[in-house]
N, C-alpha and C positions, 0 to 999 in steps of 0.2 A: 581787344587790344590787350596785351600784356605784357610785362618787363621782362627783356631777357638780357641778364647781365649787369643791370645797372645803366648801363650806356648807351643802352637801346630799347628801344621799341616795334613792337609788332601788329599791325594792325588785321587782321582778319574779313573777310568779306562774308555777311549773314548769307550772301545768294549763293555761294558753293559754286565761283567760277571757271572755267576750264579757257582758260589765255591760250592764243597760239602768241607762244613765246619770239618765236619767229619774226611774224608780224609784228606784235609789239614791240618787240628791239628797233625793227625800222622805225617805225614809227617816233619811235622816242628819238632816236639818231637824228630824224629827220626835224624834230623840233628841235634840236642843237645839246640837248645832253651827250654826254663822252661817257661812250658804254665800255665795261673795263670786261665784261666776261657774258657769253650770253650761248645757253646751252638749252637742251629739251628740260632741264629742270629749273633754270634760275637764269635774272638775266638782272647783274650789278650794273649800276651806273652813278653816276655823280649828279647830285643833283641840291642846290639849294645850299653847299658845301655840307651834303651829308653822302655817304654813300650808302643806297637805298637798292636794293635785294626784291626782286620781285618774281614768288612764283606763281607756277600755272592755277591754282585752287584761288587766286586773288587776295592770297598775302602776303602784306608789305611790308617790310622792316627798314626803319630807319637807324643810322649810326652815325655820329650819337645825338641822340634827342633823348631825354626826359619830360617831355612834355606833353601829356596823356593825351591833352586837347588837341596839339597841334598833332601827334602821331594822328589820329583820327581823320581830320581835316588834310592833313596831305597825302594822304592813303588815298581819300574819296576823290583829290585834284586828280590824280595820278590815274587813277582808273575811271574814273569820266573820260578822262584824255583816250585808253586802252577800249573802254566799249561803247 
């Protein structure tokens, strides 16, 4: 995890994942998030009233959160959900 900006956070995945961003944007869609942009590199969506940034390698950026703990903890809800 790491600050970027002050207003956000980034959560990183130790396992060095390779998402089909594709799939996961369904997927998420179909659990009721409103995806705002979803491309071979990144795929924004609203979530939690944060808008959270997910790419293929399994990192997660939330905005905005300050909260180290919780960046951490909703990274790993999020990608449970994805693998």
């Amino acid at each position: 995890m790491r600050l970027c900006g002050g207003e956000a956070l980034m959560a990183v995945s130790a396992d060095g994942l390779d998402l089909d961003l594709i799939k996961a944007s369904e997927k998420l869609g179909g659990m009721g998030h409103r995806i705002k942009q979803n491309d071979d590199m990144m795929i924004i969506l609203e979530w939690k009233d944060m808008e959270v940034t997910i790419y293929p390698q399994g990192k997660v950026m939330f905005f905005p959160l300050k909260d180290r703990s919780l960046c951490i903890k909703y990274a790993a809800e999020i990608l449970d959900d994805l693998i």
